[in-house]
C-alpha positions as CSV (number, residue, x, y, z in Angstrom):
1,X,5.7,2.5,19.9
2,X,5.8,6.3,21.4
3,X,2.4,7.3,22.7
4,X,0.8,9.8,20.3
5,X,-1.6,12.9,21.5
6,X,-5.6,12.4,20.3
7,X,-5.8,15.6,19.6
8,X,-3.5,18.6,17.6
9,X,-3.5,21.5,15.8
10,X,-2.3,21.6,12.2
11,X,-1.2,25.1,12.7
12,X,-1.2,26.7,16.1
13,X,0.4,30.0,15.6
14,X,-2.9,30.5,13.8
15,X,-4.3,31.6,17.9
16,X,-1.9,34.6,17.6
17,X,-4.4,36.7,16.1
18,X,-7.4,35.3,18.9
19,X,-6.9,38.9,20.4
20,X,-6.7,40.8,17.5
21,X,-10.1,42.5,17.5
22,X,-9.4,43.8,21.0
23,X,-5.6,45.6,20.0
24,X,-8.0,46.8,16.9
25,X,-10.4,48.5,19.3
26,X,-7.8,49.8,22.3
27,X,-5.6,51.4,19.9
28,X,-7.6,51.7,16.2
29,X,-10.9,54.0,17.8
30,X,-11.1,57.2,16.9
31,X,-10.8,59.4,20.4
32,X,-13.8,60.9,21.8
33,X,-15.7,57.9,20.1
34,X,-17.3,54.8,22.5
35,X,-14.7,51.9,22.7
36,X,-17.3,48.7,22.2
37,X,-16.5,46.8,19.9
38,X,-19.8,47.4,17.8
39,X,-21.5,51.0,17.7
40,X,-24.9,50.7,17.9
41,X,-26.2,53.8,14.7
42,X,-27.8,56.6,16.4
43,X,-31.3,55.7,14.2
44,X,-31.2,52.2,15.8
45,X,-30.6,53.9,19.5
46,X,-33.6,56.0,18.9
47,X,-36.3,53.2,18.6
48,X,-35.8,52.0,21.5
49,X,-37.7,53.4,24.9
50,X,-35.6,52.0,27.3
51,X,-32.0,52.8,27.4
52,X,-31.1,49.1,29.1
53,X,-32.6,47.4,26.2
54,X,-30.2,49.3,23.7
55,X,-27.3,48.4,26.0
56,X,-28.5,44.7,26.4
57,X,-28.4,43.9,22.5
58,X,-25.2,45.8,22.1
59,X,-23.5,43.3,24.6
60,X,-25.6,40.3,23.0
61,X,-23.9,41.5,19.8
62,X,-20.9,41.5,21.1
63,X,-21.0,38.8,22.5
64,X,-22.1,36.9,19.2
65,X,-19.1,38.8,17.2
66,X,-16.4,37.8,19.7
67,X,-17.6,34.3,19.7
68,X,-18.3,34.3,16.0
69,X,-14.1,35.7,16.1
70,X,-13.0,32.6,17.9
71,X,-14.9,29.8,16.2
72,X,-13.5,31.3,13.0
73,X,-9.8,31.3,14.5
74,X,-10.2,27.6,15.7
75,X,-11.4,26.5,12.2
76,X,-7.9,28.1,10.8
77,X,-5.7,26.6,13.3
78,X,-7.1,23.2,12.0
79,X,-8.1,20.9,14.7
80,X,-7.5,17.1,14.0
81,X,-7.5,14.0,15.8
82,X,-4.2,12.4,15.3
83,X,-4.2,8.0,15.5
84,X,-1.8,5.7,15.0
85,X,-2.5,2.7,11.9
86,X,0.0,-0.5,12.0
87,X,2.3,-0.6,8.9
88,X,3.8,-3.3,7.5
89,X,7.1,-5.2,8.4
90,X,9.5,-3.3,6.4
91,X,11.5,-6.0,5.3
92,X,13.7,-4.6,2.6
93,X,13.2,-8.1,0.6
94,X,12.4,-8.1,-2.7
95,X,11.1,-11.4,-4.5
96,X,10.1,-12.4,-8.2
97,X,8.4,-15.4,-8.6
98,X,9.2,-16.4,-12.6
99,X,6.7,-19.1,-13.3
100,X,6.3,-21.8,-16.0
101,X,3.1,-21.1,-18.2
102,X,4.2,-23.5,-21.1
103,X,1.8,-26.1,-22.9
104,X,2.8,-28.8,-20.4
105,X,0.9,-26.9,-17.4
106,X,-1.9,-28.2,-19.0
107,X,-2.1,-31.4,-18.1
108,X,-4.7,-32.7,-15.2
109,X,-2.3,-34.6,-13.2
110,X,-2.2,-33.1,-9.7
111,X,-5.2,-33.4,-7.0
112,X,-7.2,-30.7,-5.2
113,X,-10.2,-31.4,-3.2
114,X,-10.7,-34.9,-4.3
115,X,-10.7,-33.6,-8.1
116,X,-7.9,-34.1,-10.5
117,X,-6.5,-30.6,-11.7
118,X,-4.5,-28.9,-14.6
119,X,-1.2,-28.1,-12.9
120,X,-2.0,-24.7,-13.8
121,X,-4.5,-23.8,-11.4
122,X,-3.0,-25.9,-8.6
123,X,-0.1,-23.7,-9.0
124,X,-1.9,-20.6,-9.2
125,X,-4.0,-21.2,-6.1
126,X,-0.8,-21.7,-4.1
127,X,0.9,-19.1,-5.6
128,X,-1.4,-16.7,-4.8
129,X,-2.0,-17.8,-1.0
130,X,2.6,-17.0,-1.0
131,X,1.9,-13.5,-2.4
132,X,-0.5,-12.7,-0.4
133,X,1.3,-14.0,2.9
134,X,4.3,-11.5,1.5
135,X,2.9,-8.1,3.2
136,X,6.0,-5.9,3.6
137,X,8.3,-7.4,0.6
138,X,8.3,-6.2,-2.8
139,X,6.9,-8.8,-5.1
140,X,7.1,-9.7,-8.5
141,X,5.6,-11.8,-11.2
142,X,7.3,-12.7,-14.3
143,X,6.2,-15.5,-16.7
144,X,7.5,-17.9,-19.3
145,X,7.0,-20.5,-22.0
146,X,8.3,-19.7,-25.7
147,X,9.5,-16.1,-23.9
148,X,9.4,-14.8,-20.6
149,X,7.6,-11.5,-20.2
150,X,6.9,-9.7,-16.8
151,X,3.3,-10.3,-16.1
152,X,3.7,-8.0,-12.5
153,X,6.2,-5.6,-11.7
154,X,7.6,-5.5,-8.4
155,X,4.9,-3.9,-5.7
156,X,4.2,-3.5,-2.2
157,X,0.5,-4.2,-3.2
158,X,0.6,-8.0,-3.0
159,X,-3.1,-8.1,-3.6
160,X,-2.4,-6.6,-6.8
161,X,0.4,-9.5,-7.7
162,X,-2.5,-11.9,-6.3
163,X,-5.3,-10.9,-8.4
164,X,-2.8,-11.0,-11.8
165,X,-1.7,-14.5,-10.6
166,X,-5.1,-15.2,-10.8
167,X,-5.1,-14.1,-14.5
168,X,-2.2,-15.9,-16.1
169,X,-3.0,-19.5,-17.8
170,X,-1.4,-21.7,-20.3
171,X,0.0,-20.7,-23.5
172,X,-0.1,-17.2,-22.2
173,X,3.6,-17.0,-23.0
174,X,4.1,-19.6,-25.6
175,X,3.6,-23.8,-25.5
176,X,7.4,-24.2,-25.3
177,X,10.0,-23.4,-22.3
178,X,12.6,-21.2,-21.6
179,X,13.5,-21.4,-18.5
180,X,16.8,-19.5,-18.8
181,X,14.6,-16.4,-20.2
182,X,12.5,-16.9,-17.2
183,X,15.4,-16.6,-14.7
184,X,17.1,-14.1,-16.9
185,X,14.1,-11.7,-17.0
186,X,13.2,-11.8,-13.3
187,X,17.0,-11.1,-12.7
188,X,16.7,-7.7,-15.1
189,X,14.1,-6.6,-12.8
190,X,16.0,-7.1,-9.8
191,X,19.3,-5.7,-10.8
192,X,18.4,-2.0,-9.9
193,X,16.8,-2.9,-6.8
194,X,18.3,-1.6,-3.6
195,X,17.1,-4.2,-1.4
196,X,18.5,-6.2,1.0
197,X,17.8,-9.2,-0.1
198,X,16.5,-10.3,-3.5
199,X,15.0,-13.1,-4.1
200,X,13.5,-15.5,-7.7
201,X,11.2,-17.8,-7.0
202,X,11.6,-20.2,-10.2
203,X,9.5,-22.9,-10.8
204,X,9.3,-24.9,-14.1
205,X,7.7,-28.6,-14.9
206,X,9.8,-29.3,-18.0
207,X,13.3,-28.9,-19.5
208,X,14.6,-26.1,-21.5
209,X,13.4,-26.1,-25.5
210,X,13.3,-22.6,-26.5
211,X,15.2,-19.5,-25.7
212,X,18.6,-18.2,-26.4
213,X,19.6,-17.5,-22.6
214,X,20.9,-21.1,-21.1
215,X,19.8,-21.9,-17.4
216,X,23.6,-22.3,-16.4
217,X,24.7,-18.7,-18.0
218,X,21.1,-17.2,-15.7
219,X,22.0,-19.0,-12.9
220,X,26.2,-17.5,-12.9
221,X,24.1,-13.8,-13.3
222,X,21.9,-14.6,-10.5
223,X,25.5,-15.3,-8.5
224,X,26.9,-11.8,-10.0
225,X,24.1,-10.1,-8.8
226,X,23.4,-11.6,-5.4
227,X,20.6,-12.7,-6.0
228,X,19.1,-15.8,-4.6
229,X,17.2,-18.3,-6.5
230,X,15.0,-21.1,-5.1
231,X,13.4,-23.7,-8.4
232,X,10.7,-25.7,-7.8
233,X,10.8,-28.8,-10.0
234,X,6.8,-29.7,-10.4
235,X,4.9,-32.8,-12.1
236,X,5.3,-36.5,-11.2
237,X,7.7,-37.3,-13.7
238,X,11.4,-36.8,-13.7
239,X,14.1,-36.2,-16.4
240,X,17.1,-37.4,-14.0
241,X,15.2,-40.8,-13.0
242,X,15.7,-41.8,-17.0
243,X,11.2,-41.6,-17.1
244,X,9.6,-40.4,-19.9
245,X,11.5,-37.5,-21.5
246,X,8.8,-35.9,-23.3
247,X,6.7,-35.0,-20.4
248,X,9.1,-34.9,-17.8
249,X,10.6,-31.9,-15.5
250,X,14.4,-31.5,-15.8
251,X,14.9,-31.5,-11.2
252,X,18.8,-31.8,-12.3
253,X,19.3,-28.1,-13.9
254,X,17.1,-26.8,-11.5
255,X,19.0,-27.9,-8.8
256,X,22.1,-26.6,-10.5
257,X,20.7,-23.4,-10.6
258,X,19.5,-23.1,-6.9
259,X,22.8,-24.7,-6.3
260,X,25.1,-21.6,-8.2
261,X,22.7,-18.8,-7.1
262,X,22.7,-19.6,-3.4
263,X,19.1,-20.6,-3.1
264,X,17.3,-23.9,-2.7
265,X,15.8,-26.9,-4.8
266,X,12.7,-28.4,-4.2
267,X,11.4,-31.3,-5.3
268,X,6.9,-31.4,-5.9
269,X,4.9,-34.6,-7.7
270,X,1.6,-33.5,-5.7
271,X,-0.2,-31.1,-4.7
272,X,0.6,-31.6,-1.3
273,X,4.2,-31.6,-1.7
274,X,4.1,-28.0,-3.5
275,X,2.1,-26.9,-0.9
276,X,4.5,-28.0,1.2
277,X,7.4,-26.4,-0.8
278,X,5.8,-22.8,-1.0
279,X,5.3,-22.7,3.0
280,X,9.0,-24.0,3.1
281,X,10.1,-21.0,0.8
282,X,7.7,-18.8,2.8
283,X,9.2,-19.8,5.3
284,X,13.1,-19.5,4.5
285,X,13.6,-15.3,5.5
286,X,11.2,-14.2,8.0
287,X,12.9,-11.6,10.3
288,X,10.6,-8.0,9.1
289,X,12.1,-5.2,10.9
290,X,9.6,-2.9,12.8
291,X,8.4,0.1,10.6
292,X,7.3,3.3,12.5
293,X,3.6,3.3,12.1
294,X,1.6,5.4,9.9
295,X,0.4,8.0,11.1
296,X,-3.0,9.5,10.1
297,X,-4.9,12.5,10.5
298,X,-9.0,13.7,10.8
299,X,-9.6,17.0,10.1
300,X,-12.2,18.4,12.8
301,X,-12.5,22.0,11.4
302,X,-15.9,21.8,9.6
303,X,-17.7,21.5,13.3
304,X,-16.1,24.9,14.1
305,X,-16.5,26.1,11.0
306,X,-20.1,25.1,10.7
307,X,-21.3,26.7,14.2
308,X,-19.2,30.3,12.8
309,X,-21.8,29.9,9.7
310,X,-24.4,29.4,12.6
311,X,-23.3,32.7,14.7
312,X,-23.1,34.5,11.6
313,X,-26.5,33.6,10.4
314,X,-28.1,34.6,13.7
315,X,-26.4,38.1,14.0
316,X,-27.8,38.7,10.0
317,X,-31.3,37.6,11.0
318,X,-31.0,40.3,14.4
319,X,-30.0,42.9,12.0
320,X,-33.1,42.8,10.0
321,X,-35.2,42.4,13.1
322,X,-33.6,45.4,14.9
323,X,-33.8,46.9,11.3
């Protein structure tokens, strides 16, 4: 990082006119007339009995004016302190995490802290430690059960994404699942993006039962696009392992997806092992490149400007004394 100066003007040129009194008074005077920059009124001159005092609070006038001249200039050329604040790893990644919200997320089948828990807020814990781990990506948050609707669109401010994480729950979309409008609409929010890298996040704990968008025609998009998808198959039973088909998560079309769109499928029954998965997907691009730093300016010309009040104020109150 280039070493940066403490201390700056915001506009310099403003010190061009530091002399300007003085060309005012060589070249402005009227000749035959004293060349000070103050005249002290012949009524003034006359009540005072000694000649050195009259000269004395002429030059302590002057003085005060000159000074008053320059504190005034300073405050215009706007003195600042100039620092340096980190930014963030520019990473040019931008990543949608479209997330299962159906009825099934209801159920109290994973573990946390020794308690059983819904799968809802075992998800929404997690997710919203890997959003807030994502400083210097774009993140998104879409959501689905009956229909998919984007609950976060994508933003720098992951503590933003975070804190609506923490507001999504079951049903909020619907009891059923439709995964392929999950994938679809996290993909129509990427297509315009000019990153780099883009990136759905798709996890799901059930087979498709809604929705007119099929995972397999999402998943060919995502491979138009060039956009990578990672699934996350969650809950304890599976489709593909011929268990119980009602409450089960369909692992095989996820995998198919991750599979077509590049990405990666993951496999969690616990809490543990989606714990495990999300540091695993945190984990999968992490190469930021530097970003200059930010760089940040403190105004200093009220101190200036407050002691020209000051200077002002003390030549009014000699006027009236003298007067």
């Amino acid at each position: 990082m280039p070493s940066l100066a403490a201390f700056d003007f915001a506009w310099p040129f403003v010190f061009l006119a530091l002399p300007l009194p003085f060309v005012v008074m060589r070249f402005v005077t009227p000749a035959g007339e004293a060349g000070g920059a103050l005249r002290v009124p012949e009524t003034i001159a006359a009540g005072f009995s000694d000649g050195h005092a009259v000269l004395s609070a002429e030059k302590r006038r002057l003085a005060l004016s000159w000074l008053l001249w320059a504190l005034l200039v300073l405050a215009l050329a706007g003195p600042r302190t100039v620092t340096a604040a980190p930014a963030a790893p520019a990473t040019g990644r931008d990543i949608v995490l479209s997330l299962d919200v159906s009825g099934s997320m209801e159920r109290p089948d994973f573990e946390m802290n020794g308690e059983k828990r819904r799968r809802m807020d075992v998800l929404k814990t997690l997710a919203r430690a890997f959003v807030v781990g994502r400083a210097g990506d774009r993140v998104g948050l879409v959501v689905f059960g009956e229909r998919a609707f984007v609950a976060a669109p994508l933003s720098f401010d992951v503590e933003a994404v975070a804190k609506v994480v923490d507001s999504i729950d079951v049903g909020l979309a619907g009891r059923s699942t439709a995964i392929g409008e999950g994938l679809g609409l996290a993909l129509k929010k990427l297509s315009d993006s000019g990153a780099t890298s883009k990136v759905v996040v798709l996890l799901s704990d059930g087979a498709q039962n809604a929705g007119t968008v099929q995972p397999g025609s999402a998943a060919a998009l995502a491979k138009s696009l060039g956009v990578r998808v990672d699934t996350i198959s969650m809950g304890p039973i599976d489709l593909s392992e011929g268990e119980r088909g009602d409450e089960g998560v369909d692992s095989q079309t996820l995998a198919t997806i991750a599979a077509e769109a590049g990405g990666a499928a993951f496999r969690a029954r616990t809490t543990e092992e989606l714990k495990s998965v999300m540091d695993a997907i945190d984990a999968l691009e992490t190469s930021p490149s530097e970003a200059p730093p930010t760089i940040v300016h403190r105004s200093l010309w009220p101190f200036p400007g407050a002691l020209a009040l000051l200077v002002a104020g003390i030549m009014m109150l000699g006027r009236r004394r003298i007067g």
